[in-house]
Phi, psi and omega in degrees: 000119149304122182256166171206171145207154246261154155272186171283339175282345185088023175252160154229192166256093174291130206296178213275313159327288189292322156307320181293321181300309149273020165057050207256107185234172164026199064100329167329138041052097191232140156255127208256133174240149164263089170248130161077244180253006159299110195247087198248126161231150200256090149325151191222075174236167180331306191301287188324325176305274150337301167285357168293314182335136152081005181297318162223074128051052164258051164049018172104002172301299170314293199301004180255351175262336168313289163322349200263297151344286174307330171264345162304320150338292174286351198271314184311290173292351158274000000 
């Protein structure tokens, strides 16, 4: 078990070992969740990212009403 502890700002360290492990650098992006007596936080880097891509499975809907956007957009501005 890894211990760490909050500053007066509410920060912490995440030790170093464990940075290296989710490729957690600079500037990383975490999403904090509260579940049950739980403080879970998630990075939110390129691998997480990626590995989320596609979870829910709208068949290409979403990205054909994006495309869809985009070309209204331009259409507006040309």
């Amino acid at each position: 078990m890894t211990t760490t502890i909050s500053t007066s700002k509410g920060q912490i360290v995440i030790p170093s070992k464990i940075r290296r492990k989710w490729n957690i650098k600079n500037g990383t992006k975490f999403y904090i969740e509260e579940r049950d007596n739980e403080i879970i936080l998630k990075p939110l880097t390129t691998e997480y990212i990626k590995k989320m891509a596609g979870m829910l499975e709208t068949k290409g809907k979403l990205s054909k009403i994006l495309l869809e956007e985009r070309a209204k957009d331009k259409n507006k501005e040309g």
